[in-house]
C-alpha positions in Angstrom: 13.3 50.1 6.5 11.2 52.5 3.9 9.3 50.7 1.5 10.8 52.4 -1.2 14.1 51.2 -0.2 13.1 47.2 0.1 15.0 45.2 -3.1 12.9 44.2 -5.6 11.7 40.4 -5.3 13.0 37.9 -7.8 11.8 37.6 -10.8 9.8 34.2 -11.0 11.3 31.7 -13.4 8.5 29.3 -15.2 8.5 25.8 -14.1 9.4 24.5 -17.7 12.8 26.8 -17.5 13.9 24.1 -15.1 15.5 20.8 -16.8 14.5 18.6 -13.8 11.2 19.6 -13.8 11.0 18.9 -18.0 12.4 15.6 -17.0 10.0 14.6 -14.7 7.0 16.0 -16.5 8.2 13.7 -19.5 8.9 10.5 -17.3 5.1 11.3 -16.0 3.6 12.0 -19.6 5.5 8.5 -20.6 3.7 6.9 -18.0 0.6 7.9 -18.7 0.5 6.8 -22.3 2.4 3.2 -21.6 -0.6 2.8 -19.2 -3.0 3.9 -21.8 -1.6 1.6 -25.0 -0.7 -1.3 -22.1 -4.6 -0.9 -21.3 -5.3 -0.3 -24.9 -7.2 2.7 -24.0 -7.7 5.2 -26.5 -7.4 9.3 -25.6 -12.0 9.4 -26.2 -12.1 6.4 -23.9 -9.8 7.6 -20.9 -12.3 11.2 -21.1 -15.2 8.7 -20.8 -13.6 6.9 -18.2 -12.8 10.4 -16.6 -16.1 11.4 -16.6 -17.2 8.5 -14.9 -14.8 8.9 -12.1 -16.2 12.7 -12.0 -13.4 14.6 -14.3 -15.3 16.6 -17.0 -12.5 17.5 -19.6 -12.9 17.2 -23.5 -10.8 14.8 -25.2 -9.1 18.2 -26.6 -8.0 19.1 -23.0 -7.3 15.1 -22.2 -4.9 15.1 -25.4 -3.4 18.3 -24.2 -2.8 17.6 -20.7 -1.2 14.3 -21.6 0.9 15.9 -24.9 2.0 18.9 -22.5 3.3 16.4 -19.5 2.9 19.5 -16.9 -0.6 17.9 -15.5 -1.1 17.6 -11.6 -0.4 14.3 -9.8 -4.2 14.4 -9.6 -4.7 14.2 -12.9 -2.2 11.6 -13.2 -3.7 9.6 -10.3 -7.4 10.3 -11.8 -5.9 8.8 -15.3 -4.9 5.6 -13.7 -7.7 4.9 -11.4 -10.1 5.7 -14.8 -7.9 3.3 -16.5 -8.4 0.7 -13.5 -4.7 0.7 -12.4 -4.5 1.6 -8.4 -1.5 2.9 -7.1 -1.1 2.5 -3.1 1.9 4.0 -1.0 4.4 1.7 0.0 4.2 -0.3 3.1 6.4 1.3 5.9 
């Protein structure tokens, strides 16, 4: 086949177009903040608790992550383990 005549690939869509994917990042941003006001940790603390753990971010970027919901399950993980929550896998 010519590689003038090869279809045109698909346009991306953007992650946020997708309403599962808004759903989940919400459920994730929601946990993040009940952990943070169960903890009573405030968004300045949680970047100083991030830097200790080795995540240099301003509170700016902290705030924004969190606000945004479309952070990494690194960053989510990083959050709890600053905030002194561990989450293990499950037993099989």
């Amino acid at each position: 086949m010519n590689v003038m005549n090869r279809p045109a690939p698909p346009k991306p869509t953007a992650r946020k177009a997708s309403p599962v994917n808004a759903e989940y990042e919400d459920k994730a941003k929601d946990m993040v903040r009940e952990a943070m006001k169960a903890q009573g940790v405030t968004v300045d603390q949680l970047t100083e608790r991030l830097k200790a753990i080795g995540v240099d971010m301003s509170s700016g970027g902290v705030a924004n992550k969190i606000s945004r919901g479309g952070f990494s399950s690194a960053f989510m993980l990083q959050c709890m383990e600053a905030m002194g929550l561990e989450i293990k896998p499950l037993e099989k």
